[in-house]
N, C-alpha and C positions, 0 to 999 in steps of 0.2 A: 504494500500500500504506500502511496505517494503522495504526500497533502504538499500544496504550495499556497498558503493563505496571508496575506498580509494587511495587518490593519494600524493604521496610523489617525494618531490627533494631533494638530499642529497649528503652526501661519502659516497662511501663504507667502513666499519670498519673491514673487515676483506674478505683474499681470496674468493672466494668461495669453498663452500665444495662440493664434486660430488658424485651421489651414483647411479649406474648402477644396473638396478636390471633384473631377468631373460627374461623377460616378453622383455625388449627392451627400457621400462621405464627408464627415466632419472630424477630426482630430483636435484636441488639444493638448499644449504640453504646458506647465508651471511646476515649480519647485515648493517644497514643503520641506520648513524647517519644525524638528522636533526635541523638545527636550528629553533628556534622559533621566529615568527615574530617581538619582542620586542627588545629594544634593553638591555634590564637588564638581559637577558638569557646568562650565561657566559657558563651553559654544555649544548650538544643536548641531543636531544631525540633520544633513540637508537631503529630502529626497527629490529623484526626477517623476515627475507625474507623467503619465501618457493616459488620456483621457477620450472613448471615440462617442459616435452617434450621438443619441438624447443626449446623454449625460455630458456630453462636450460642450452639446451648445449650453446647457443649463450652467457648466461652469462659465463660458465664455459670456453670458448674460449678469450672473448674481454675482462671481465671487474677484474679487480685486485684492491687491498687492497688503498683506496685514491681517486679512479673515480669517477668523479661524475655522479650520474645515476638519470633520473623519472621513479620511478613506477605507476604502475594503478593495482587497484586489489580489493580484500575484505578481511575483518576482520575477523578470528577466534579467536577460546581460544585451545589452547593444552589443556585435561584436565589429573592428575594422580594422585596416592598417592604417597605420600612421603615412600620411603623404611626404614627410621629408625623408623618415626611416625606414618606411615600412616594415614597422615591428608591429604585431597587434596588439589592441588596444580593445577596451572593452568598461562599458559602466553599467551601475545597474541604475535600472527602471522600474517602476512600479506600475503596470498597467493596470488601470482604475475597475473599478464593474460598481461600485458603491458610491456616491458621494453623500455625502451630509453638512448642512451650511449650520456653524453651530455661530454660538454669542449671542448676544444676551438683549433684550429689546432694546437697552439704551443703546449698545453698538449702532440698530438699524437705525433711530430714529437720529444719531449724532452722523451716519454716513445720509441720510436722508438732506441735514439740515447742511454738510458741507457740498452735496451736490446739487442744491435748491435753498440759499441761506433763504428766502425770500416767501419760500413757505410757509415759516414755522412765522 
């Protein structure tokens, strides 16, 4: 038996990036940094997100650079040669199947009021 399950809560470290391709395929990719259970961890851990269909565009809509988000998903490795040395090289990725947009109501209504001061 073989489980490959990974679930993360974290920020997001960076926008999302969007990439629409002919087909109707949606992808996305952003970074999630996570802390570690310890209290002696001063940096996170940074993961690569790869995110497709619904659930892409739904991050590409709601989630921005500081949210905090849970993922659920599984582990790969990118693999390639390097272009100068062609040594390979290789990172790992978290392919998404889960999102969940977490924080707290005053989060939304404080990103509400800096993307519409004029609302509130």
């Amino acid at each position: 038996m073989s489980i490959n399950i990974v679930t993360l809560i974290g920020r997001v470290g960076t926008d999302p990036e969007m990439r629409y391709f002919e087909s109707g395929t949606v992808k996305c990719r952003l970074t999630l940094a996570v802390n570690r259970r310890t209290r002696n961890s001063d940096q996170p851990d940074w993961f690569e997100l790869e995110i497709w269909g619904k659930t892409a565009q739904i991050a590409g809509d709601y989630v921005r650079k500081g949210k905090q988000i849970a993922v659920k998903g599984s582990l790969k490795f990118d693999t390639w040669s390097d272009r100068n040395t062609g040594v390979p090289r290789s990172k790992p990725v978290i392919i998404v199947d889960q999102l969940q947009l977490l924080g707290s109501k005053r989060d939304a209504e404080a990103e509400m009021m800096d993307s519409n001061p004029e609302h509130f």
